[in-house]
N, C-alpha and C positions, 0 to 999 in steps of 0.2 A: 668802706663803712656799710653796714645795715642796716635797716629797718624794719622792727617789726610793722605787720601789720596793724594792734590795734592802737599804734599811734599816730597813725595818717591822717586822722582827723587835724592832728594839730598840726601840719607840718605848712611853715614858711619857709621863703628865701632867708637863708644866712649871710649872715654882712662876713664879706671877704677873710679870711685866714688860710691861705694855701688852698689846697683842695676841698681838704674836710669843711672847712668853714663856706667854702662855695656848696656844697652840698645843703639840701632841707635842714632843716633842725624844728629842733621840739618850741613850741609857744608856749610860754607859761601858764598853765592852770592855774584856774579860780579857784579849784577846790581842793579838801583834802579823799579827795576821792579818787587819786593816782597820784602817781611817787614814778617824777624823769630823770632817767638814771642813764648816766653816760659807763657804759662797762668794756676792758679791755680783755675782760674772758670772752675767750671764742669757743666754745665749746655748747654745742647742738644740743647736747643734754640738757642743757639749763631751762632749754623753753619750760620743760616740765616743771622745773621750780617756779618759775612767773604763775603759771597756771594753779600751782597749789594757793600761791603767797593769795591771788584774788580770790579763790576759791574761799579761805578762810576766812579774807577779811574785807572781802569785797572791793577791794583796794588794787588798782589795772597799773602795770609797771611799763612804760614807755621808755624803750632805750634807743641808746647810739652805741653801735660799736667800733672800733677803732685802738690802735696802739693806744699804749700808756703816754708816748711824746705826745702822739698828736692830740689825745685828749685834754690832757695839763693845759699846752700851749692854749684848746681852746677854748677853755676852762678862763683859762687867764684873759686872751683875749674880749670873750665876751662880757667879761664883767662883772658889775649887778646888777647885769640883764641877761646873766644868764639865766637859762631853765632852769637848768640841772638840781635837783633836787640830792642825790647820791651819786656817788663815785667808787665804781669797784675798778681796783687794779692787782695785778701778780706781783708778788718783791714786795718788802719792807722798804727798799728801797725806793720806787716809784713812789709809796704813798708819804714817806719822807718829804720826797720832792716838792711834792703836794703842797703837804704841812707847810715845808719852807716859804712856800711864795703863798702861805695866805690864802690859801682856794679853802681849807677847813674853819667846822667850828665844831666846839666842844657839843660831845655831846652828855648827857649826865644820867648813865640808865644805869641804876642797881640790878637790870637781868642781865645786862653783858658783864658789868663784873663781876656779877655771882658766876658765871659759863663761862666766861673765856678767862684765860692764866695770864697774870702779870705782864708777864714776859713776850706775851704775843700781842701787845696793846700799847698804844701810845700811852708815856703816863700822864697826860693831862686832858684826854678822852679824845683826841683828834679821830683817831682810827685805831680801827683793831680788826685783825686777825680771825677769819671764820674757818679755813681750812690750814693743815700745814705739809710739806711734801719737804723729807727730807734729803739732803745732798749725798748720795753714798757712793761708796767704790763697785763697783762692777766688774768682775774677774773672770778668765777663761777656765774653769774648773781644770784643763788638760794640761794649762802652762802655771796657770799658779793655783798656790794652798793658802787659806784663809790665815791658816797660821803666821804667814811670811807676812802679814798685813799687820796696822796697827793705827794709824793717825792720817791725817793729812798730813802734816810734817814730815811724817815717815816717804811720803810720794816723790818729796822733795831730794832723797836717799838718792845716792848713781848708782845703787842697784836695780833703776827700775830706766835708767838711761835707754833711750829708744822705745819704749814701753806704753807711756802715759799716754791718751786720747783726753781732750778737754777741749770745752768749747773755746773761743777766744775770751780776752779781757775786756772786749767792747759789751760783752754779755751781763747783761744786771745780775744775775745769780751768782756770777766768780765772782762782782766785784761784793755783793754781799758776802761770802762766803771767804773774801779777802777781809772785806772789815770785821769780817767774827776772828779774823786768826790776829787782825791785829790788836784788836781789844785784848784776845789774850798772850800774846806773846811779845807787841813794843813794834814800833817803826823798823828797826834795824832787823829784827828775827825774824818781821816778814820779808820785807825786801831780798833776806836770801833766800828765804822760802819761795819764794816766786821766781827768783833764777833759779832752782835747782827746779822748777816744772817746767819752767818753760826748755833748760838742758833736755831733762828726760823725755819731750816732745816724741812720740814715733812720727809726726807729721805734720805740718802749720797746721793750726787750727780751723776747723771748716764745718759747717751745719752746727745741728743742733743736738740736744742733749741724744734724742734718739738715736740722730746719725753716729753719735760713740760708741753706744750700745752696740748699735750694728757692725761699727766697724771692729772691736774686739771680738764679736764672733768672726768673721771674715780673717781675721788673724792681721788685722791691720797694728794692731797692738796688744797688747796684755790686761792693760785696765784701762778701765774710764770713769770718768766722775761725770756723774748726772743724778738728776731729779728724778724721787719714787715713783712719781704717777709717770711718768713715759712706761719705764718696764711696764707696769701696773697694766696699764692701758693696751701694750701691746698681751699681754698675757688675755684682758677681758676679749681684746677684736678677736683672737684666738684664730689668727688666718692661717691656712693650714702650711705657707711657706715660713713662719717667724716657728715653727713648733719646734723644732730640732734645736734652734737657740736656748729654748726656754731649758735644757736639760741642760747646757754645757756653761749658763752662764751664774753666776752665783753672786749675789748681793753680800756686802759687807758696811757693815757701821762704822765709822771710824770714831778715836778717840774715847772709845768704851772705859779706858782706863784714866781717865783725868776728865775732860770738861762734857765731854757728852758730843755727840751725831749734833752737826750746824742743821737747823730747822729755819726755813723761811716760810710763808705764808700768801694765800689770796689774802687781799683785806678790803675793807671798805670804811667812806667815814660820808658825814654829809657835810653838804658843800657851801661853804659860809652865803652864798646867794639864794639858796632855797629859800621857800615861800612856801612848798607843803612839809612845812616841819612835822608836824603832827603821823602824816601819813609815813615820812620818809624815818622817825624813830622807830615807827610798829615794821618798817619795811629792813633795818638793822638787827633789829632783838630778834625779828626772823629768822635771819642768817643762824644767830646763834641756836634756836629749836633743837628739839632732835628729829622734828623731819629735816629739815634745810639740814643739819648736820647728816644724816644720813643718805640723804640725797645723795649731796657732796660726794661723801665720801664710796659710794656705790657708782656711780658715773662716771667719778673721774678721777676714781682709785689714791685719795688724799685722804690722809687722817682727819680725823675732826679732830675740832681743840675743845670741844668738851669731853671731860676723861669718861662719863658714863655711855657715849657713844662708840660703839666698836669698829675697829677696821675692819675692810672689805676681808673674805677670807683669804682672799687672791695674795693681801698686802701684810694681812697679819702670816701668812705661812710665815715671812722672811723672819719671823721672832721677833720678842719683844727687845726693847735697846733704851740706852740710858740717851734722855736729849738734855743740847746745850740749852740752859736756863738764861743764858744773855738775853737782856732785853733788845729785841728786833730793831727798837730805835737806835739804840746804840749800833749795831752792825749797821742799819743803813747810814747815819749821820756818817760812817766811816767810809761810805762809796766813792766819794770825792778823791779822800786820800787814799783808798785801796788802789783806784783804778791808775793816781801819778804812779805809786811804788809798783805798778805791773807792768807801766810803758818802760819805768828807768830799767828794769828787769829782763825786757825786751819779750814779756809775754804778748804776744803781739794776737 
């Protein structure tokens, strides 16, 4: 966990929960003159966004950082004596989670539903969606032709046996990206959807979306499924050993022809214990701006979900593409069940 600096002022002893909760934590503020925000994005860029959000509104953003479990857990833990004013997490799924156990509450802002789409939003205002990075196939230009490609379903195919790189099923993203396929294809259509990937395995599953990336260049496999902003991100670092990847590797959408590219999302909601509500509503409709949208998406190479903000040009090269319109709750309420249908599977 971290700490910025300008909220050492408030930091006490935390009443016991593993680690994280043995660690300082935030003391609730009297005013609405900062907004304590527990966030599981790790990304260094961000400071810049804290700094703009006060700059505007005069309004100083004190966080924790830490995984999505351990926040939840201590989120829950503490109470209604928690701090935490907001909550950012990665996955529809995490903020699912969330939702489930009661840590949110509505919130009722006509600029987030005017900016952000349906479908990236809880429908009862818990949390919504401020970036989104979509799941795609990643190909060796040398061994495969875009043509040969077509769906996720398709990967599922034994012509791609020995082939596939993917993270494991303990990964919130598969098991999102498990609950979009079961929304639309039924229990039994996915279940052998995920024995035919975890068949076409080139190799147990291991690291992270990147590590697929890499490993299809390496010639560890053929494809990989992973999240936009990784490429994205290694294309921005632009280090002069990833550059010969960037030529041989080629991004593909899947599903172009029926329900659209699975899209998950950063999201945020605020946390039914807050006390700077005030502060912590103008600290959401931010998120949705088109600075905080442009931020986002120049940093850390994810689309914004406002349509009038444009992709990085890095991320728009790969072309535009049709997205699945499922509502995000829907895939994540389905993580539970995606994740048994991948053990019986043996997606391990």
């Amino acid at each position: 966990m971290t700490i910025s600096a300008n909220r050492r002022q408030f930091l006490a002893a935390g009443a016991g929960f593993g680690a994280l909760l043995a660690a300082p934590s935030i003391v609730r503020a009297q005013t609405d003159k900062v907004v304590n925000l527990y966030t599981a994005r790790h990304y260094g860029t961000d400071d810049a966004f804290y700094a703009a959000f006060k700059a505007k509104t005069g309004i100083s953003v004190n966080r924790v950082e830490a995984g999505a479990d351990a926040l939840i857990q201590r989120i829950a833990a503490e109470g209604a004596n928690s701090p935490v004013d907001v909550l950012i997490t990665v996955d529809a799924g995490n903020l699912e989670r969330a939702r489930a156990r009661d840590l949110f509450q509505p919130v009722n802002s006509e600029a987030i539903r005017a900016r952000v789409p349906a479908h990236l939003r809880d429908p009862d205002g818990h949390w919504f969606g401020f970036t989104t990075r979509a799941r795609v196939v990643y190909y060796h230009k040398d061994r495969v032709k875009p043509e040969q490609l077509s769906s996720y379903e398709d990967l599922a195919e034994p012509k791609w046996k020995g082939k596939l790189l993917v993270r494991s099923s303990s990964n919130i993203y598969n098991q999102s990206l498990t609950g979009a396929v079961l929304a639309a294809r039924g229990e039994a259509a996915t279940e052998a959807w995920a024995r035919g990937i975890a068949a076409n395995l080139a190799r147990p599953p291991r690291g992270g979306d990147t590590d697929q990336i890499r490993a299809v260049f390496a010639g560890e496999g053929d494809l990989a499924v992973a999240n936009t902003y990784y490429f994205g991100n290694l294309i921005r670092e632009n280090k002069a050993e990833d550059r010969p990847m960037f030529e041989k590797i080629g991004v593909f959408f899947p599903n172009q022809g029926d329900r659209g590219t699975h899209m998950n999302l950063s999201g945020a909601g605020m946390a039914k214990a807050a006390r700077n509500r005030e502060a912590a509503a103008q600290f959401l409709e931010y998120l949705a701006s088109d600075q905080a949208q442009q931020h986002f998406a120049e940093t850390n190479s994810e689309y914004p979900v406002v349509a009038s903000v444009p992709a990085p040009a890095r991320v728009a090269a790969w072309g535009g593409f049709k997205q699945d319109q499922l509502n995000a709750a829907t895939f994540a309420k389905n993580n539970a069940a995606a994740l048994q249908i991948m053990d019986r599977a043996g997606w391990k």
